[in-house]
C-alpha angles and dihedrals in degrees: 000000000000129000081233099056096040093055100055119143094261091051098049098045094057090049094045105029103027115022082033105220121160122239096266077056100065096029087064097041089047094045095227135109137286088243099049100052085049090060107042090054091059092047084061092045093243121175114238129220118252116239083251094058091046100051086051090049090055092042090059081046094058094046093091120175113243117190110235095219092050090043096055095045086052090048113028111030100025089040086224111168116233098247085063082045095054091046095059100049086036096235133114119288085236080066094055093045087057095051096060090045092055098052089046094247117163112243115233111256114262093257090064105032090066093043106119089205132065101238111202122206119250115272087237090223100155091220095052097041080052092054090050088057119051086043086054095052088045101039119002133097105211131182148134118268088228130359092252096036126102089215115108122194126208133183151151145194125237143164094188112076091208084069089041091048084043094057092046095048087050098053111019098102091055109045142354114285117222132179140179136176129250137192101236118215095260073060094255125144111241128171125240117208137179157156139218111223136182125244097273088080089066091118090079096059100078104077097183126169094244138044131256114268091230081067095054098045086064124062094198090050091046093048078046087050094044089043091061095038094053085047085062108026111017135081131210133184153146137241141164118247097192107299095000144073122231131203127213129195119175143159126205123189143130088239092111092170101044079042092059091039 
């Protein structure tokens, strides 16, 4: 069909008047040009909105309906940012931001507002706070990303991919795994990987020479503690002495007291 016979008065006035689109609007369902709509319309002798009644009209626009149910569950359990929110109501994130205000929900905290990946809290299960542990205090290198953030960074450096697969299976439901390769000073490639956690790992940051009484009381949280120890610092293997087939375990590490513990 035709742009002349698209852009008719009828037709204009339906798109401008009635369905409300701007000129760009038209211009892009007609498949013609800015400038061709513009004309057409004083050719018709169309009155034209003011730049008053067209900023009203996008702020209506803007205005989108977003269900609260729906808004709580994108912010708040899903940990979705507003500008994800706005995209897919296809409003502006301001909008968003109004919203919550509105219905009185508390807005994230800036650290992890800008954070790019969903952190979950620790699951707070004793014998797997224990593990974590004692392979902390024997392989993990633990800190804060800054001395008033809530954001804590662990890591580790491997050339076996079993230690590597080890680190990821503890940690990836809590926090996006990244890795990267490095030349080591006896000019080996080794692997780097790490993780970016929230505060509810804090209990990683301390890296004392002893463990918690709470782990000692209880037999099942000790065997947890020395399970992850051994993962990071022991050895075990098997060999065979003549007829028969021998068994070592061993642990090497600088920790004297949680040694002698």
């Amino acid at each position: 069909m035709d742009v002349d016979d698209v852009l008719n008065k009828v037709m204009l006035d339906r798109l401008y008047n009635q369905d409300k689109l701007s000129i760009s609007q038209i211009a892009k369902r007609c498949s013609c040009s800015y400038w061709k709509v513009w004309r057409t319309m004083d050719n018709f002798k169309m009155e034209r909105r003011s730049l008053s009644d067209a900023n009203k009209l996008n702020m209506l626009k803007r205005k989108k309906e977003i269900p609260l149910g729906i808004l709580k569950d994108l912010y708040i359990n899903k940990k979705m940012p507003c500008t994800q929110i706005a995209k897919k109501f296809n409003c502006h994130h301001k909008t968003v931001l109004r919203k919550l205000e509105d219905a009185k929900i508390c807005r994230r905290p800036l650290y992890e507002a800008m954070n790019k990946y969903p952190k979950q809290n620790f699951s707070g299960n004793f014998l797997e706070k224990a593990y974590l542990i004692g392979f902390r205090l024997g392989d993990l290198y633990v800190k804060r990303i800054s001395k008033t953030g809530k954001t804590i960074k662990v890591e580790c450096s491997s050339t076996k991919d079993e230690q590597l697969s080890l680190f990821e299976n503890l940690f990836k439901n809590y926090g996006h795994i990244k890795k990267y390769a490095f030349v080591s000073f006896p000019g080996e490639t080794e692997i780097r990987i790490y993780t970016q956690l929230n505060d509810s790992f804090n209990f990683l940051l301390k890296k004392d020479d002893k463990i918690e009484a709470w782990i000692l009381n209880d037999v099942k949280y000790f065997l947890s503690f020395l399970a992850g120890y051994t993962d990071a610092e022991g050895c075990i293997r098997t060999y065979n002495r003549g007829n028969s087939a021998q068994t070592y375990f061993g642990i090497s590490s600088y920790d004297k007291t949680i040694l002698n513990t």
